[in-house]
Backbone as a printed PyTorch tensor [residue, N CA C, xyz], in Angstrom:
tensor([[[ 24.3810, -64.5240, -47.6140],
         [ 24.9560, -65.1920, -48.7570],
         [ 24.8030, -66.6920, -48.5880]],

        [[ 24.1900, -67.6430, -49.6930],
         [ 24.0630, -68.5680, -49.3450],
         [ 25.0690, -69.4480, -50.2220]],

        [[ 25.8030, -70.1060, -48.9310],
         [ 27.0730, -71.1950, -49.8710],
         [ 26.5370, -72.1990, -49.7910]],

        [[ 26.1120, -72.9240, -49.3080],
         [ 26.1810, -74.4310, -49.6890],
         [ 24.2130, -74.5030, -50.0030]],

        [[ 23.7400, -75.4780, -50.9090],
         [ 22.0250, -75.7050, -50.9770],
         [ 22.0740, -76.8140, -50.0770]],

        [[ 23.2100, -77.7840, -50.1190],
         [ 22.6270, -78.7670, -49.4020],
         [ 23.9810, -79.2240, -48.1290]],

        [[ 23.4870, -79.3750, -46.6050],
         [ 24.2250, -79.3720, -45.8310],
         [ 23.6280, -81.2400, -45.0190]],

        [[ 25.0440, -81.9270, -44.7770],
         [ 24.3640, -83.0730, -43.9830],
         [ 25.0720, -82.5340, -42.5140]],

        [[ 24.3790, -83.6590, -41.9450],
         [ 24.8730, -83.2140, -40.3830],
         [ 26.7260, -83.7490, -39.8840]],

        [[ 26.7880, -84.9710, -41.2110],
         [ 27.7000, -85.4490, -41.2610],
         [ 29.0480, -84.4510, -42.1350]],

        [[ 28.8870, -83.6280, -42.7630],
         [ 29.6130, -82.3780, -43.0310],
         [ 29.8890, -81.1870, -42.5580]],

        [[ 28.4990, -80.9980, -41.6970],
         [ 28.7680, -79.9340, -40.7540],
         [ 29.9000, -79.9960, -39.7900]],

        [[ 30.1390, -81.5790, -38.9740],
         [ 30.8090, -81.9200, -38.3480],
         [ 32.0780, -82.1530, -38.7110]],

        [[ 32.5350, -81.9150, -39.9520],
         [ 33.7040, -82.2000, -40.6650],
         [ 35.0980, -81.1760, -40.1830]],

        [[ 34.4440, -79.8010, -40.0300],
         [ 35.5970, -78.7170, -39.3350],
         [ 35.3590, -78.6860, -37.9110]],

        [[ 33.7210, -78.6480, -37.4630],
         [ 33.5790, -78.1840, -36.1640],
         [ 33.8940, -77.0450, -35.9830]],

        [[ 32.1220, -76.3490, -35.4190],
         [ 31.8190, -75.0030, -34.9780],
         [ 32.6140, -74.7510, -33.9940]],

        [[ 33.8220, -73.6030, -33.6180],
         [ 34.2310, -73.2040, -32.6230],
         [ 34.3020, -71.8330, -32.0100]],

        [[ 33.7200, -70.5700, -33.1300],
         [ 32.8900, -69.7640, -32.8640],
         [ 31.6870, -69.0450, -32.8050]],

        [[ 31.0670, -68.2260, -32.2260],
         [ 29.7730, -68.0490, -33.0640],
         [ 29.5860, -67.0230, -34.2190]],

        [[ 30.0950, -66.6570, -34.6570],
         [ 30.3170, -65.8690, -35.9310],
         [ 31.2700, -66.0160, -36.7630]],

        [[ 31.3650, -66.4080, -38.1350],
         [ 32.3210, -66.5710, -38.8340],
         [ 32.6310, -64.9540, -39.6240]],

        [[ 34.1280, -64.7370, -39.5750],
         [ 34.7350, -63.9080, -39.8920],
         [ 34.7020, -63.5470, -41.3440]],

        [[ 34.9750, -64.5450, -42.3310],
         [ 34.6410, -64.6590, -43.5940],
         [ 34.2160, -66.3170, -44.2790]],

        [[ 33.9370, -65.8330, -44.9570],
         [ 33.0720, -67.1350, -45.8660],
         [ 34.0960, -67.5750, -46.6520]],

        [[ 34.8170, -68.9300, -46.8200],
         [ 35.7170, -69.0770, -48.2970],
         [ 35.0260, -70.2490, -49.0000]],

        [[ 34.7260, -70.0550, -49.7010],
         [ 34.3700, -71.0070, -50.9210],
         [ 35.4410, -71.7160, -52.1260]],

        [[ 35.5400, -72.9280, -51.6280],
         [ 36.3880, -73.6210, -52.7360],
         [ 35.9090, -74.3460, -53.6090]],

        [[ 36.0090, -74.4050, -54.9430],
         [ 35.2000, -74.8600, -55.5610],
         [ 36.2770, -75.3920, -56.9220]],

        [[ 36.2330, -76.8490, -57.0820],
         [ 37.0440, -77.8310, -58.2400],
         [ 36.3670, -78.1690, -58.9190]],

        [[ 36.5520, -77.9630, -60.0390],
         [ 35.9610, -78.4140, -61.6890],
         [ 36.4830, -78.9280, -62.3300]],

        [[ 36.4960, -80.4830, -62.5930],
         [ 36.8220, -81.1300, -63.6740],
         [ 36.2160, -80.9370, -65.3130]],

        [[ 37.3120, -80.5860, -65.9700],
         [ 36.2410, -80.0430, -67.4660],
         [ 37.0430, -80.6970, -68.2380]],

        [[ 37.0820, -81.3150, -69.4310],
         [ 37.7100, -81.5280, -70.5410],
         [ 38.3740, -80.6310, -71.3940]],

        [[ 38.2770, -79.3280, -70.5050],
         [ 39.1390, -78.3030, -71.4910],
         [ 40.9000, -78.3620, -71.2370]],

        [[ 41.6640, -79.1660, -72.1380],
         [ 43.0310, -79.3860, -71.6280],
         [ 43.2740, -80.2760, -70.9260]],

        [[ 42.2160, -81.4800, -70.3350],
         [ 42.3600, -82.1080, -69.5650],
         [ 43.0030, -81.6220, -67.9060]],

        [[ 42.1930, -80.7350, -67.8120],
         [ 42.3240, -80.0040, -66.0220],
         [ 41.4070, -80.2620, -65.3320]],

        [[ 41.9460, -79.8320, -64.0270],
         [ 40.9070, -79.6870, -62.8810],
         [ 41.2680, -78.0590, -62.5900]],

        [[ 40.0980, -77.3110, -62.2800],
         [ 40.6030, -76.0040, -61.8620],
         [ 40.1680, -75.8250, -60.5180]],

        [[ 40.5100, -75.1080, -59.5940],
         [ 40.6620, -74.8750, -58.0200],
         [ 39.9930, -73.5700, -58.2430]],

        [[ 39.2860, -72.8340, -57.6800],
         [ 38.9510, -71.3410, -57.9730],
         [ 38.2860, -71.4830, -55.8990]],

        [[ 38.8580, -70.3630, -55.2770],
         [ 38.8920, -70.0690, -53.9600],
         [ 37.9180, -68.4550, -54.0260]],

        [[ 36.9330, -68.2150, -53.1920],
         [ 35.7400, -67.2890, -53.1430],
         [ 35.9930, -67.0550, -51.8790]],

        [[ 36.4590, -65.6450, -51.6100],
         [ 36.4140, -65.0200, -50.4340],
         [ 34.9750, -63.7290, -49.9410]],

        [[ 34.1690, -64.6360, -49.4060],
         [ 32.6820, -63.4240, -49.3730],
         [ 32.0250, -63.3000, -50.7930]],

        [[ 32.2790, -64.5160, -51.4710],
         [ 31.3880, -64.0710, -52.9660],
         [ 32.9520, -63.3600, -53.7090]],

        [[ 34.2950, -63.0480, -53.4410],
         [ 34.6510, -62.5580, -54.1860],
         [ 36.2270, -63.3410, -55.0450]],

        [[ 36.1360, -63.5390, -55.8260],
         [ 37.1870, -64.5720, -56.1450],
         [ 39.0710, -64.2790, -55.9640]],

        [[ 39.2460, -65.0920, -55.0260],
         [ 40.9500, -64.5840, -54.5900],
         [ 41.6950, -65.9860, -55.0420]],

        [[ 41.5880, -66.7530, -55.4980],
         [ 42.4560, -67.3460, -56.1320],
         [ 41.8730, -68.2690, -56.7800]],

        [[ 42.3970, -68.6760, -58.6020],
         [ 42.4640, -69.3700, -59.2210],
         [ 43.6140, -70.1910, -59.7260]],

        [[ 43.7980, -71.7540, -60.1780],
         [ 44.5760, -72.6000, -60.0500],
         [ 44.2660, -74.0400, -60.9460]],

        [[ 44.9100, -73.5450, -62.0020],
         [ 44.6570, -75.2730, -62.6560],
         [ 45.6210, -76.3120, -62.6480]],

        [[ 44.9120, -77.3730, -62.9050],
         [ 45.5300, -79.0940, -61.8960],
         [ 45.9660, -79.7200, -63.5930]],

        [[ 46.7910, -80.1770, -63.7600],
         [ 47.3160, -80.8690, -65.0970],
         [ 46.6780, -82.6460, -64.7470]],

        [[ 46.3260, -83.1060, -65.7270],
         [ 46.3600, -84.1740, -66.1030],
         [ 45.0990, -84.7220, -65.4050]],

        [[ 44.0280, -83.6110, -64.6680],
         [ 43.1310, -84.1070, -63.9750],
         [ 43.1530, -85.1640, -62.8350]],

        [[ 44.3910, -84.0420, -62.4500],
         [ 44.2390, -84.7020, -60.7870],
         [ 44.8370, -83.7340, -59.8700]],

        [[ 44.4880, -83.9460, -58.3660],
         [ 45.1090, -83.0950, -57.5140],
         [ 45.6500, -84.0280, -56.4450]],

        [[ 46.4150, -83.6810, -56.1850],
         [ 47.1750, -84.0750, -54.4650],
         [ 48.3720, -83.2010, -54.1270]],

        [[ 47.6220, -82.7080, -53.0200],
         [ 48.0740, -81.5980, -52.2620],
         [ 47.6980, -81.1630, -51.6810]],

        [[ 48.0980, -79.8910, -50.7350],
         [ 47.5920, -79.6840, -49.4150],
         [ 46.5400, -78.0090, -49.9430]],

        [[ 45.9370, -77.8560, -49.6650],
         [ 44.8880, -76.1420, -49.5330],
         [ 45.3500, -75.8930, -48.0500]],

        [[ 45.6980, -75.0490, -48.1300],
         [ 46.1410, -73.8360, -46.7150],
         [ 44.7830, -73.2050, -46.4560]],

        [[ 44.7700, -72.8430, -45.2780],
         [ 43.6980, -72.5050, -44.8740],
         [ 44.1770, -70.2930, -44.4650]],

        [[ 43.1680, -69.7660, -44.6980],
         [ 43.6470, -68.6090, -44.4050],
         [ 43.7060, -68.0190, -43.1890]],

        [[ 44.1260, -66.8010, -43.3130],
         [ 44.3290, -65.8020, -42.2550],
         [ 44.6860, -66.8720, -40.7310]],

        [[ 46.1040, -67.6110, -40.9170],
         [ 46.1860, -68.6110, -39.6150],
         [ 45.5290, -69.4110, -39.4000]],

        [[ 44.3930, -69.3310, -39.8780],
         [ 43.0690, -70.8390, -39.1360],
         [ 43.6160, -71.9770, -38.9360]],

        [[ 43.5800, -72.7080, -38.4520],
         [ 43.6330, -74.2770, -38.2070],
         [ 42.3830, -75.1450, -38.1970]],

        [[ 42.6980, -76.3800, -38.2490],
         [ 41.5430, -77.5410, -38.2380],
         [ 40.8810, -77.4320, -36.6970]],

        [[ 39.8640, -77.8730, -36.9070],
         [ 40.0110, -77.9430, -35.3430],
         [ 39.3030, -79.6080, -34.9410]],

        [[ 39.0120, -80.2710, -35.6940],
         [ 39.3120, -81.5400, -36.0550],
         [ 39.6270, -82.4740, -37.1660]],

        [[ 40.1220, -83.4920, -36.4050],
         [ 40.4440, -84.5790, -37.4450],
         [ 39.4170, -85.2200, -38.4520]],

        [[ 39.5480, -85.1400, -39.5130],
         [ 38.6070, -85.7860, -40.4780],
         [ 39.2790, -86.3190, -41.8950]],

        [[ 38.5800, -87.2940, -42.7820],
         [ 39.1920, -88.0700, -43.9170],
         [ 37.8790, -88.2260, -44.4050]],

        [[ 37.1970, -87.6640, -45.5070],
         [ 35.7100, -88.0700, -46.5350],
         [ 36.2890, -88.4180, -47.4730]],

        [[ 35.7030, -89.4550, -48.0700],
         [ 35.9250, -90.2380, -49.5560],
         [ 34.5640, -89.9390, -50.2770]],

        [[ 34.9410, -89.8490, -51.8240],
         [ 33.4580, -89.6240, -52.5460],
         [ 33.9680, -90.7360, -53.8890]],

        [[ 32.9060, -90.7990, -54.5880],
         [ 32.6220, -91.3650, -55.8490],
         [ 31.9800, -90.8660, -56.4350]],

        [[ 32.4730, -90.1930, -57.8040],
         [ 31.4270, -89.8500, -58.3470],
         [ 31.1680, -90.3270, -59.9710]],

        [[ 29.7340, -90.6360, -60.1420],
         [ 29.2260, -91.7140, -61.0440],
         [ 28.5140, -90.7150, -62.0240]],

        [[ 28.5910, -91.3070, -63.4990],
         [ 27.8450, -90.7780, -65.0160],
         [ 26.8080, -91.9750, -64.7220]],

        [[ 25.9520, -91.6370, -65.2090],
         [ 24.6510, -92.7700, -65.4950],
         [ 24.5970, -92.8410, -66.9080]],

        [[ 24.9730, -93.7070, -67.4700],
         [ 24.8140, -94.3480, -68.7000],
         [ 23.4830, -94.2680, -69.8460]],

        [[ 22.8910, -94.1260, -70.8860],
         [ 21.9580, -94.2630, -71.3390],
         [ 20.7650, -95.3490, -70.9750]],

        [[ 21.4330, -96.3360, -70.4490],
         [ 20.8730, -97.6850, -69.8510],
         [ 20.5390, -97.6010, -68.6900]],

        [[ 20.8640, -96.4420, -67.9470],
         [ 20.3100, -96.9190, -66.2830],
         [ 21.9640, -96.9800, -65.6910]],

        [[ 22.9640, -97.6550, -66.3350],
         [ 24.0310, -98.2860, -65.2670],
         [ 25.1390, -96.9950, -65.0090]],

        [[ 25.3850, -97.5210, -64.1300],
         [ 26.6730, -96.2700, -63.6300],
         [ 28.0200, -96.0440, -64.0420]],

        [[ 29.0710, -95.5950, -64.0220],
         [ 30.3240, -95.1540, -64.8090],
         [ 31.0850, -94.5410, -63.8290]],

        [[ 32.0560, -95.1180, -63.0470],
         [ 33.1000, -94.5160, -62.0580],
         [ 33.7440, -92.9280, -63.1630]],

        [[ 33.3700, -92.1030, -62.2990],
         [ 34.0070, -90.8340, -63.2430],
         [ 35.2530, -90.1760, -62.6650]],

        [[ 34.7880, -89.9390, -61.2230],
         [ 35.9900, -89.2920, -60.1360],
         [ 35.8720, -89.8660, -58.8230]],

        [[ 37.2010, -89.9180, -58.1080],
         [ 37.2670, -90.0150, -56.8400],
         [ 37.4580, -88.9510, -56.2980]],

        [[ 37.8970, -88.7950, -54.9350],
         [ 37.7200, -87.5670, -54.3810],
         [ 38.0620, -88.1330, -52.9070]],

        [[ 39.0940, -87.6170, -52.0200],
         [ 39.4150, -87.5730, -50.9070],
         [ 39.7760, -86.1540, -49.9570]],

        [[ 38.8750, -85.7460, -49.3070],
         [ 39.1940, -84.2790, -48.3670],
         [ 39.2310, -84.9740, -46.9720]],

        [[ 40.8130, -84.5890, -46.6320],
         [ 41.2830, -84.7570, -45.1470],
         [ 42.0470, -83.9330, -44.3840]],

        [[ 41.9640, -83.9540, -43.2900],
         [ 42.5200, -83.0610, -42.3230],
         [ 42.7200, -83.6400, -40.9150]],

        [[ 44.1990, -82.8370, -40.4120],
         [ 44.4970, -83.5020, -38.9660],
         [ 44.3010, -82.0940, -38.1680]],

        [[ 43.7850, -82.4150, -37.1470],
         [ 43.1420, -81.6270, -35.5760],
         [ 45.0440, -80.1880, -35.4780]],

        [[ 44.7260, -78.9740, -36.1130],
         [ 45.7140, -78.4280, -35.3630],
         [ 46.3980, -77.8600, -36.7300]],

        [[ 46.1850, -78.6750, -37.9170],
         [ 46.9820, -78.2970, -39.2630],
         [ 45.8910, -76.7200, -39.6520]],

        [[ 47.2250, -76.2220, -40.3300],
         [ 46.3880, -74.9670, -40.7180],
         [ 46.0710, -75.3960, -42.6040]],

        [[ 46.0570, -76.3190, -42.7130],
         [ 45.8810, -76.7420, -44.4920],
         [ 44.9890, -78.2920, -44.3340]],

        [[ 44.3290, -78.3760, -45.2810],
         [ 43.4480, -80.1480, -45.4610],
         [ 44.4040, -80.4030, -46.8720]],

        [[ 43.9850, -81.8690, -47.1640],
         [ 44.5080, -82.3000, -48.1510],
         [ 43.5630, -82.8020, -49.3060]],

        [[ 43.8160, -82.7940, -50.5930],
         [ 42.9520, -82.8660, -51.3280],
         [ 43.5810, -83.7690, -52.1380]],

        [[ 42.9300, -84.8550, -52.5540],
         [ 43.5600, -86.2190, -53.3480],
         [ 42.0650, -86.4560, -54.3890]],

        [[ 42.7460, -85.7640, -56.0130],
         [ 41.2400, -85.9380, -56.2310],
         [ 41.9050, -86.2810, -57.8990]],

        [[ 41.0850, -87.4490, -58.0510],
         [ 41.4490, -88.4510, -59.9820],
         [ 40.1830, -88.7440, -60.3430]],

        [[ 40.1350, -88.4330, -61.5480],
         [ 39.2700, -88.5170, -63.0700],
         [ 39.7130, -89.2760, -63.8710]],

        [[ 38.5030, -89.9800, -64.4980],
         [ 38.7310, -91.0440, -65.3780],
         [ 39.6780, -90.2030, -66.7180]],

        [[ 39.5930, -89.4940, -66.7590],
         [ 40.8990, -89.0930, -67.8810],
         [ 42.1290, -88.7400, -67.7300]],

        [[ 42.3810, -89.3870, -65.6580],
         [ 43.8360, -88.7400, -65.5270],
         [ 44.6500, -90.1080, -65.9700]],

        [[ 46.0480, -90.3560, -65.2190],
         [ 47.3650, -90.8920, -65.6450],
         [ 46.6430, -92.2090, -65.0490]],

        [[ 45.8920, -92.3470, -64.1610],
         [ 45.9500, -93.7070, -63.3030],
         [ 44.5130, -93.8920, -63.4120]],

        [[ 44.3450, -95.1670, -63.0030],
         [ 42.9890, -96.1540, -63.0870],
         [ 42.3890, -96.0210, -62.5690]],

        [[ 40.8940, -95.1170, -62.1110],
         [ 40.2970, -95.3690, -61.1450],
         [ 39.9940, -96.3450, -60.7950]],

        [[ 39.5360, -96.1740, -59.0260],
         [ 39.0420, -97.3660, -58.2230],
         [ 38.0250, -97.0020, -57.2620]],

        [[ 36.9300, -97.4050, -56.9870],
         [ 36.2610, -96.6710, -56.3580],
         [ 36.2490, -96.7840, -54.5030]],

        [[ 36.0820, -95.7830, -53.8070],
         [ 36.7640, -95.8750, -52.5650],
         [ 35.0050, -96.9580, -51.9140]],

        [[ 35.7950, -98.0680, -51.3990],
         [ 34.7330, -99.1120, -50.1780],
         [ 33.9030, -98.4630, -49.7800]],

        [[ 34.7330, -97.3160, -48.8470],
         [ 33.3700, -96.8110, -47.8630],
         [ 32.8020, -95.2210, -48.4130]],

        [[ 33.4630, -95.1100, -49.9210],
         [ 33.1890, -93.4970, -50.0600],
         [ 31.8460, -93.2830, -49.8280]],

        [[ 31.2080, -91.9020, -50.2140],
         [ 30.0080, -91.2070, -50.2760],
         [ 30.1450, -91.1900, -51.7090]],

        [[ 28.7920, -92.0090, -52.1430],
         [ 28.3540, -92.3480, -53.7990],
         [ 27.9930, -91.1970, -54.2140]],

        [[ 28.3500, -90.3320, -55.1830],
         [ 27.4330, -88.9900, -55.6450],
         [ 26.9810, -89.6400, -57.2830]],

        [[ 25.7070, -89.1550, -57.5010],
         [ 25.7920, -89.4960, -59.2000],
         [ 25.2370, -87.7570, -59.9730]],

        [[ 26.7730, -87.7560, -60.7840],
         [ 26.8000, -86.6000, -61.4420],
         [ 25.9210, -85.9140, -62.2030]],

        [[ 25.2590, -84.5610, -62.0860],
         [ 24.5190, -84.4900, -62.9910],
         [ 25.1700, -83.4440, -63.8290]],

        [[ 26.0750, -82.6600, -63.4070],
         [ 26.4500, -81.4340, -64.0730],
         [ 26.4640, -79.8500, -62.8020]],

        [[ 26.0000, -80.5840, -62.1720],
         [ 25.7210, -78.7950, -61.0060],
         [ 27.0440, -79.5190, -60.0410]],

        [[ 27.1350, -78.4400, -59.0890],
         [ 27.4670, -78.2690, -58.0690],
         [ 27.7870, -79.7630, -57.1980]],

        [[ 28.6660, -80.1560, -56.4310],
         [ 27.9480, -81.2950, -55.5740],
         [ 28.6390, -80.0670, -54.1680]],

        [[ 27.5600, -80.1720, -53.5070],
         [ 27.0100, -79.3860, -52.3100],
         [ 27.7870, -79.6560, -51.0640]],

        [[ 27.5120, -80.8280, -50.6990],
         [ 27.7270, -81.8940, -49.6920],
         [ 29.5270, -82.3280, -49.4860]],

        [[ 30.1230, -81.6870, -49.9720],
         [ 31.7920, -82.2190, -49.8380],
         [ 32.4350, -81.8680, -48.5700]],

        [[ 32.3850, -80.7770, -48.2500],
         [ 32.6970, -79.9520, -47.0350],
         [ 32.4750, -78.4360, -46.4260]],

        [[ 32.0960, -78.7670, -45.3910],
         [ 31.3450, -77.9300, -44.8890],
         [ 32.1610, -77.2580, -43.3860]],

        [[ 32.5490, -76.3790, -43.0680],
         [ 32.3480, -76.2760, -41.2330],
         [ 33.0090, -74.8930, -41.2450]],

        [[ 33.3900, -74.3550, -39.6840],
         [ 34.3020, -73.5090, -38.9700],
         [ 35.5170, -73.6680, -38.6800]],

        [[ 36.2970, -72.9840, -38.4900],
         [ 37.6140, -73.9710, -38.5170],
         [ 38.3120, -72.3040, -36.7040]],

        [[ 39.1630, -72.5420, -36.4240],
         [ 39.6000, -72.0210, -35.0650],
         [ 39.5540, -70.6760, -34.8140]],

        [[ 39.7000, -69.4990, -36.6470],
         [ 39.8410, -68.1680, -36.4160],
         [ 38.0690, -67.6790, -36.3230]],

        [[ 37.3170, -68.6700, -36.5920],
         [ 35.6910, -68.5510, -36.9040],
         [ 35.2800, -68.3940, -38.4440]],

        [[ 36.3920, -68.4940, -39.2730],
         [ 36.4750, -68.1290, -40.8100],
         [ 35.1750, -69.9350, -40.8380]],

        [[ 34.3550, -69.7400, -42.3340],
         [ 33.7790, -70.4390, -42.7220],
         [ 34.0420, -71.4940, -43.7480]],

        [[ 34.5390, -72.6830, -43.6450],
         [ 34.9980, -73.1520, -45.5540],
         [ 33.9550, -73.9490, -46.0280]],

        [[ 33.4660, -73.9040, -46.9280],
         [ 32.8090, -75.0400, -47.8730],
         [ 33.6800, -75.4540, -49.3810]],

        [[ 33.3550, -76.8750, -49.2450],
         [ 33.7040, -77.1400, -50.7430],
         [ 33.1670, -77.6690, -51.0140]],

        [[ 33.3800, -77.4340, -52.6280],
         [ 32.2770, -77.8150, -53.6970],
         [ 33.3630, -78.5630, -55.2890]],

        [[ 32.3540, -79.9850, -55.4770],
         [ 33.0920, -80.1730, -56.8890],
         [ 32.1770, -80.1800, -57.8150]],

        [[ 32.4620, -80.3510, -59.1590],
         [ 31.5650, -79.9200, -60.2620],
         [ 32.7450, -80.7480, -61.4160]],

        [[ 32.0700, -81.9000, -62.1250],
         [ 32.5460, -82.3800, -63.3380],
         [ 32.0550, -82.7720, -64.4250]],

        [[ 32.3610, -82.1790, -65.9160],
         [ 31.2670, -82.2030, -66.7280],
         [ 31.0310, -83.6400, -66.9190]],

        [[ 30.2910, -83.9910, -67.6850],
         [ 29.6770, -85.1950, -67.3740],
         [ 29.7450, -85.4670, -69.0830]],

        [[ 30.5160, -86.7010, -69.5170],
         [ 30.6850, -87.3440, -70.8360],
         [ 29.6750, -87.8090, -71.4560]],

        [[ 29.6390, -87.9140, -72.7550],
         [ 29.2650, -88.2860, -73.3560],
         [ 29.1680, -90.5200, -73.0130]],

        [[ 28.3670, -90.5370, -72.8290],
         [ 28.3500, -92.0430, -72.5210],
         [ 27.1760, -92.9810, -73.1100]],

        [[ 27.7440, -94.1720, -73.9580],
         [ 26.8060, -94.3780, -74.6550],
         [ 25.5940, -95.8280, -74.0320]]])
């Protein structure tokens, strides 16, 4: 089963391999859509979907639990940006995006705002620039975590009308 198309070395390292076989695959995957102004959470256990969850006002902050006991098995904090390209060439802050975790927690934290939530975006200094096209973004998180279970995440936001 293939979860992620695109893996950096810098995501792999984000959970850290600590067995050699992963037990199950979970796939998390957030979609910002303009339907209602949400973000939806939808969680894939082996390809099979075990939980869905929508975010009001297009934003999240809060913690994702990790299953069956797992823990982190390191510390990590990724920042993203993610950009509309304009008719002109120029770019358009659309979403931020923060996935973090401390060495030992059995949950990461997810801090994630859209230009249509309550507050202003800002774009993070040192984030990872993504520019939106409409698919998948691949590259968010990747690793093993202590029971050998697998997580990837994935965000996906439709992309406005921009003139």
């Amino acid at each position: 089963m293939k979860i992620l198309a695109l893996l950096t070395a810098a995501s792999m390292a984000i959970l850290a391999a600590t067995s050699a076989q992963a037990a199950n695959n979970y796939l998390v995957q957030l979609e910002d859509t303009e339907v209602n102004g949400t973000v939806t959470g939808n969680t894939y256990q082996n390809g099979t979907l075990i939980q869905s969850v929508a975010f009001c006002c297009e934003t999240i902050n809060q913690d994702y639990g990790l299953w069956d006991g797992a823990k982190l098995t390191t510390t990590f904090s990724n920042q993203y940006n993610f950009w509309e390209q304009t008719k002109d060439g120029s770019l358009v802050l659309s979403d931020t995006s923060e996935l973090s975790g401390v060495a030992g927690n059995t949950f990461f934290h997810i801090n994630f705002r859209s230009d249509g939530g309550p507050v202003p975006l800002e774009a993070y200094a040192n984030g990872i620039n993504l520019v939106e096209d409409g698919n998948w973004q691949d590259i968010v998180l990747a690793g093993t975590v202590s029971n050998g279970d697998f997580y990837a995440a994935q965000m996906r936001s439709d992309i406005d009308p921009i003139p």
